[in-house]
C-alpha positions as CSV (number, residue, x, y, z in Angstrom):
1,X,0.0,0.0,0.0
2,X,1.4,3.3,-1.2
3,X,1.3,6.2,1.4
4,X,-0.9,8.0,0.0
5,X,-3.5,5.3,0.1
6,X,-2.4,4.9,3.8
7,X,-3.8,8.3,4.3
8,X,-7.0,7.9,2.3
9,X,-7.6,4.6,4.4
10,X,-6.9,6.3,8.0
11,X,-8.8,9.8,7.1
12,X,-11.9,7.1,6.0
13,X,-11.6,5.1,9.1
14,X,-11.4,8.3,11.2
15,X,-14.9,9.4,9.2
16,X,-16.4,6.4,9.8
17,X,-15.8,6.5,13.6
18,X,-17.0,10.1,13.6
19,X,-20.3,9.2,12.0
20,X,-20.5,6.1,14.3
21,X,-20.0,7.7,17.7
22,X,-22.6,10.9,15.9
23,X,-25.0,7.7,15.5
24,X,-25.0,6.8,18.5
25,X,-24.8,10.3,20.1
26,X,-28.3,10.7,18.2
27,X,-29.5,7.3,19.2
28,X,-28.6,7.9,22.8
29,X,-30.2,11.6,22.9
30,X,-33.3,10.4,21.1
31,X,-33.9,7.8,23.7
32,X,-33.4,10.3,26.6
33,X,-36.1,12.3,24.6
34,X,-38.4,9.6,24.4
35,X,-37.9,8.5,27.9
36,X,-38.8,12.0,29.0
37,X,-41.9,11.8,26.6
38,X,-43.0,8.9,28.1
39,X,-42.7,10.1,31.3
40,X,-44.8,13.1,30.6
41,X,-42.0,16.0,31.7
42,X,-41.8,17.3,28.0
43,X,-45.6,18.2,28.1
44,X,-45.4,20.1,31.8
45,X,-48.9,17.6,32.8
46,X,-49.3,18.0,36.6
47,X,-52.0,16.3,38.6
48,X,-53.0,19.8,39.0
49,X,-54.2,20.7,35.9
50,X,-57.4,20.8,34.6
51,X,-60.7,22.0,36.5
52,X,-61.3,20.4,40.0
53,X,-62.6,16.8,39.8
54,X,-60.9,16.1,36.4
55,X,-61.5,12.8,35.4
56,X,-58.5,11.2,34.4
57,X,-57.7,8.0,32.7
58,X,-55.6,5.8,30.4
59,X,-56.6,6.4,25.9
60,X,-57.1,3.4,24.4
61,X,-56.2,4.4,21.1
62,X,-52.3,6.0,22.4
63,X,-52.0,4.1,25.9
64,X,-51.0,7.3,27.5
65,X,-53.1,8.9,30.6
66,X,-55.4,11.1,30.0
67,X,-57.1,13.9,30.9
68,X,-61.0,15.2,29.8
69,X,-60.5,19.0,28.7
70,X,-63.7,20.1,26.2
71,X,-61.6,22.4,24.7
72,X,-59.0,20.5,23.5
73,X,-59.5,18.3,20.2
74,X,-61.5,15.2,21.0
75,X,-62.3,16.4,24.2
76,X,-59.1,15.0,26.2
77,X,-55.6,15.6,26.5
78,X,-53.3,12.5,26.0
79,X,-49.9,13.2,27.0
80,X,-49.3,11.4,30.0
81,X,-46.7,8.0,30.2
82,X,-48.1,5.3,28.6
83,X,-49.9,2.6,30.9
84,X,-52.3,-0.5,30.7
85,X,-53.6,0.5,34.0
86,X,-53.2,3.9,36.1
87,X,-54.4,5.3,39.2
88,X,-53.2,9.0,41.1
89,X,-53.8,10.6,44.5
90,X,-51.9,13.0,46.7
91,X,-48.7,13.6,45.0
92,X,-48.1,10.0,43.5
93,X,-49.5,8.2,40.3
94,X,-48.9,4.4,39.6
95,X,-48.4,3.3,36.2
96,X,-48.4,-0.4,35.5
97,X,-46.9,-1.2,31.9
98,X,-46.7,-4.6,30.2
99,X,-43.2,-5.3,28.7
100,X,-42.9,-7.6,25.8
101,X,-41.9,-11.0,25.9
102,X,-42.9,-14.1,27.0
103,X,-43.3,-15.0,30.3
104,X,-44.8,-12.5,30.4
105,X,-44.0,-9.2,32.7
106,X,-44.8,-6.3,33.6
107,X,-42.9,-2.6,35.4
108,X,-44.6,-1.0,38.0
109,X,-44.0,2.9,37.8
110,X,-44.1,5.5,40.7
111,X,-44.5,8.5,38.9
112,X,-44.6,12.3,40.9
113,X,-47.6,14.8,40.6
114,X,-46.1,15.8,37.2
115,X,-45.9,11.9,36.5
116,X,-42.2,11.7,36.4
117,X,-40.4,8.3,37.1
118,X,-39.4,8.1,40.6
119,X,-38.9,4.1,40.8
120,X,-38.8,1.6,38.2
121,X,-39.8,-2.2,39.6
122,X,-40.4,-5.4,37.6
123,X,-42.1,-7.9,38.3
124,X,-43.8,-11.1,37.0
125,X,-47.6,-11.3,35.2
126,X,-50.0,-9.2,33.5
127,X,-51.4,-5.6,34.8
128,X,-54.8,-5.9,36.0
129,X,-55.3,-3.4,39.2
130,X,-53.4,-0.5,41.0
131,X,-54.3,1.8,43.6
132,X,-52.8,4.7,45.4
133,X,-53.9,5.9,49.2
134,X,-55.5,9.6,49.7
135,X,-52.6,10.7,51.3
136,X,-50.3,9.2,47.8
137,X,-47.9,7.5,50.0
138,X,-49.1,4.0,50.0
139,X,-49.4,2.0,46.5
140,X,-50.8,-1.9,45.6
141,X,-51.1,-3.1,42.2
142,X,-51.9,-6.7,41.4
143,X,-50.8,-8.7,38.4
144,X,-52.0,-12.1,37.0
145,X,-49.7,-14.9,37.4
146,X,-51.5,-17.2,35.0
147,X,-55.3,-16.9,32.8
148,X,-56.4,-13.4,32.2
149,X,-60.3,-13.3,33.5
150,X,-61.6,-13.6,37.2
151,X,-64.6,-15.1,34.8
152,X,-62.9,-18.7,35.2
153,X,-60.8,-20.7,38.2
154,X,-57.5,-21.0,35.7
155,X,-56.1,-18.0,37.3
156,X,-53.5,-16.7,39.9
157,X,-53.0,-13.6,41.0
158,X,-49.8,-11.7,43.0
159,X,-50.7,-8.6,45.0
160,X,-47.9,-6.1,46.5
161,X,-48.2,-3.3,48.5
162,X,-45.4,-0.5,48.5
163,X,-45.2,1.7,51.6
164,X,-43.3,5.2,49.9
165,X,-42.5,6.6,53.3
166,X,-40.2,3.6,54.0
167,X,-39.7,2.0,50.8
168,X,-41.1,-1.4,52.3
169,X,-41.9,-3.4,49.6
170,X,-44.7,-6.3,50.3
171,X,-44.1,-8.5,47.2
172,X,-46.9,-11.0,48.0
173,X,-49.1,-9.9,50.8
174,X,-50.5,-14.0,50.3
175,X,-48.9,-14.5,53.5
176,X,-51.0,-11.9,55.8
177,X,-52.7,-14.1,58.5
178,X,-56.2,-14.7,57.4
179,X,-59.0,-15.0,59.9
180,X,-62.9,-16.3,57.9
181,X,-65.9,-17.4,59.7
182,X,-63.6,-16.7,62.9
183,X,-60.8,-19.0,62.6
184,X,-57.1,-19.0,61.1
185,X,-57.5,-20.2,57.6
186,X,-54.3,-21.9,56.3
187,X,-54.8,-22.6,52.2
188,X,-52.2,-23.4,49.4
189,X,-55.2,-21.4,47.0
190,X,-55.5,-18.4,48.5
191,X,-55.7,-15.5,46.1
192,X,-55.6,-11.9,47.1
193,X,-56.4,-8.6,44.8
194,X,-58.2,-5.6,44.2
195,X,-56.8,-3.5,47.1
196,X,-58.2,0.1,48.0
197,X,-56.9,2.0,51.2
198,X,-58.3,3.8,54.3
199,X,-57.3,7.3,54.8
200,X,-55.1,6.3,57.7
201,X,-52.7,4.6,54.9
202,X,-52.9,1.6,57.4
203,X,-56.6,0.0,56.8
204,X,-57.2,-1.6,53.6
205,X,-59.6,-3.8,52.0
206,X,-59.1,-6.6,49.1
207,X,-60.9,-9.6,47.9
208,X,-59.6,-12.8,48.7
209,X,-60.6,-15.9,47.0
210,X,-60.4,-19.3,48.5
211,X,-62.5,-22.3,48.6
212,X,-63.8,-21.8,45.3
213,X,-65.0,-18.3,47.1
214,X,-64.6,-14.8,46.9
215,X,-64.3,-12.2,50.5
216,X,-64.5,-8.6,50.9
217,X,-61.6,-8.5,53.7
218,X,-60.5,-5.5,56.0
219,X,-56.6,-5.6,56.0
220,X,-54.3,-4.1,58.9
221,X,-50.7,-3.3,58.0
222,X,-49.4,-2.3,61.5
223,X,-50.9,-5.4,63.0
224,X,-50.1,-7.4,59.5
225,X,-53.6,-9.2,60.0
226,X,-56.4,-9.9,57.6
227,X,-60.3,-10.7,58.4
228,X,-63.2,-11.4,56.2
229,X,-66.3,-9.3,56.4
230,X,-68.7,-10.6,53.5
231,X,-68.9,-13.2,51.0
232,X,-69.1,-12.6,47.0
233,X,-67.5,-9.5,47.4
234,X,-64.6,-8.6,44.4
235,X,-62.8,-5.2,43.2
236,X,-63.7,-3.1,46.2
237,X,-63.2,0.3,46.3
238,X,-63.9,2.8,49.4
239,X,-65.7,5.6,49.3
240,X,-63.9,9.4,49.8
241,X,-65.7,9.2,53.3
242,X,-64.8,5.7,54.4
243,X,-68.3,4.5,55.0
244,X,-69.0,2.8,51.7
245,X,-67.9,-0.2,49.4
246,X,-68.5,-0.3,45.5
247,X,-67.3,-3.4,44.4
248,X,-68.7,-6.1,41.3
249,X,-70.8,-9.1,42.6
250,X,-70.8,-12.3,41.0
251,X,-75.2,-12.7,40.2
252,X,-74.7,-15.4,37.0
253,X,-72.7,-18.7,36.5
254,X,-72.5,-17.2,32.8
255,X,-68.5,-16.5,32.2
256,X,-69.5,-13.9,29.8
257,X,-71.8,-11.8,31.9
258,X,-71.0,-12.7,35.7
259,X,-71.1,-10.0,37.5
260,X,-73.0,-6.6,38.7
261,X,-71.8,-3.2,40.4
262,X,-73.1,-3.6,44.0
263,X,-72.4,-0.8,46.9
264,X,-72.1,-2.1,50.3
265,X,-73.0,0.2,53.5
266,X,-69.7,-1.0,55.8
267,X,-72.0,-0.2,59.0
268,X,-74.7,-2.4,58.6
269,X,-72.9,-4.7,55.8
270,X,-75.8,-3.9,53.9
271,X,-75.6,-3.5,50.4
272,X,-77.7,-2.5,47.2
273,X,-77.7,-2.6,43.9
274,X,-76.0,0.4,41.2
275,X,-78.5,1.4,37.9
276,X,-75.9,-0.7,36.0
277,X,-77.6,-4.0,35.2
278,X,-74.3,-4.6,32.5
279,X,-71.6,-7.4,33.7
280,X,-68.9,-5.1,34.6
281,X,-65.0,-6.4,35.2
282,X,-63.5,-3.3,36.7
283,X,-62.2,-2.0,40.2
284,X,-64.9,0.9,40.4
285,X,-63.3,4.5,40.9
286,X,-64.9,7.0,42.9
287,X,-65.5,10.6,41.3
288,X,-67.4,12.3,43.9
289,X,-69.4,11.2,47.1
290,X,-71.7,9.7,44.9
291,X,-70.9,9.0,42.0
292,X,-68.6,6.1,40.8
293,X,-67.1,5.4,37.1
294,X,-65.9,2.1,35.5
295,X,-64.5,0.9,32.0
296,X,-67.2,-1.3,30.1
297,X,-66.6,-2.2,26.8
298,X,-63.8,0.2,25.4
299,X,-65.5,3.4,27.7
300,X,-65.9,5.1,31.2
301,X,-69.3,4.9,32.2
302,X,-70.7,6.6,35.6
303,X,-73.1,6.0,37.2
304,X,-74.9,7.2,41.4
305,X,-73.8,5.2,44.0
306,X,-77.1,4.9,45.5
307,X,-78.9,2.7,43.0
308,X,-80.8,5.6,41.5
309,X,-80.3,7.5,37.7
310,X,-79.0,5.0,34.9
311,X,-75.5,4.5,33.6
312,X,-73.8,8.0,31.5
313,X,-71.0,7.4,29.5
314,X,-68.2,9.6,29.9
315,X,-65.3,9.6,27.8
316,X,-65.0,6.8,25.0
317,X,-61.9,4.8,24.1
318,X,-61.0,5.0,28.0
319,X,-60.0,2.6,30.4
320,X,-58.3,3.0,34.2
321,X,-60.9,6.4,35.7
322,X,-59.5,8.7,38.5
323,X,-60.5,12.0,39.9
324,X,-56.8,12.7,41.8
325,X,-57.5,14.1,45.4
């Protein structure tokens, strides 16, 4: 090789290394970008924004949260982090995404009032629900292990609980002692989800399932108990005053149209049922004292808490409902 084709063959290598490391440079900055995106820092969104009680929520048709604005085009502003389910209160939003892959599983995302990452945790199984305390320091999600419908037995569910003013992670709160009809029950089946907190940020309530039955159960963290209240009680969720339960009760053997939204009166254990005669497979959302929404079919519906009116649908192409306290 001559020398001045040594120095054609070192300037090209040199260019070629430039444009590599510029490739990469881009690459890299383009995925900062997009993480940021997803996070929902590029677009300012706080929890804050929009009128009070906002109903917020995950699009369907982008997977990002949410917000209803009826001046914006569509009537919503998507520009959130995307999520297959979401919930927000206090300062805190949870974010449960689904990665690809098989087994499949998912990330668990603690996001601040302007839905910014704060911690990243994976897990195994499927999103299906998540719940933040009042006070937004006290989160529980649960994921399916195995199946994907409460509809059949084939299932298997793994609950945690994540205490933020610690950083106490409860990976499986399976193991809480659990006292039905008044004694210890020990069980290889029992399956806990659907968790929804007391304003204390230590009472909570979850169904349990075991026995080929389902429990509305009153949790204690401090006293890491566990004791069941009702029977056929699934997907609680407590009302802003603490006094009452909206959850789905199973009224039909049919798989494809089990259940109906029921509210239950914790005082007297009485319960009635909502206007909403439709099989509904959601964790209800409060929206007001008494009012609750729930996805159905591609939409948020609403609907009185007190068995009255008939069911409103409020934003289409919307799953995962929250009015942030």
């Amino acid at each position: 090789m001559t020398r001045h084709r040594r120095l054609w063959t070192l300037v090209l290598g040199f260019l070629l290394l430039a444009g590599a490391a510029g490739a990469y440079t881009w690459h890299a900055a383009a995925g900062r970008h997009a993480s940021a995106a997803e996070a929902g820092a590029d677009a300012g969104f706080t929890l804050d924004d929009g009128s009070p009680g906002a109903l917020w929520f995950r699009d369907t048709a982008s997977g990002r949260v949410a917000r209803l604005d009826a001046t914006a085009p569509g009537g919503r502003v998507a520009l959130g982090p995307r999520c297959d389910r979401f919930h927000a209160a206090g300062d805190t939003a949870l974010c449960l995404q689904l990665r690809p892959g098989v087994p499949a599983r998912s990330y668990v995302l603690v996001l601040d009032r302007r839905l910014r990452e704060q911690r990243r945790i994976s897990l195994p199984g499927i999103p299906n629900r998540a719940r933040v305390s009042a006070s937004g320091r006290v989160l529980a999600w649960t994921t399916f292990a195995t199946g994907d419908s409460y509809a059949t037995s084939a299932f298997s569910t793994r609950t945690s609980i994540l205490d933020l003013r610690t950083g106490y992670l409860i990976k499986n709160i399976e193991q809480i002692p659990l006292t039905l009809d008044g004694r210890r029950h020990h069980a290889p089946d029992v399956n806990y989800w659907g968790v929804t907190f007391a304003r204390d940020d230590n009472r909570f309530y979850a169904t349990v399932a075991t026995g080929g039955r389902t429990y509305l159960v009153e949790g204690d963290l401090g006293n890491w108990s566990a004791r069941a209240l009702k029977e056929n009680v699934e997907c609680p969720s407590l009302s802003p005053d603490g006094t009452r339960i909206a959850y789905k009760k199973k009224v039909s053997g049919d798989p494809r149209a089990p259940w109906r939204l029921f509210v239950l009166d914790l005082a007297t254990l009485r319960e009635h049922p909502s206007a909403e005669r439709r099989s509904v497979d959601d964790q209800a959302s409060w929206t007001g004292p008494g009012t609750i929404a729930y996805a159905h079919e591609g939409a948020v519906w609403s609907v009185p808490a007190d068995g009255t009116g008939s069911p409103r649908r409020v934003a289409a192409g919307a799953t995962s409902p929250v009015v942030p306290r």
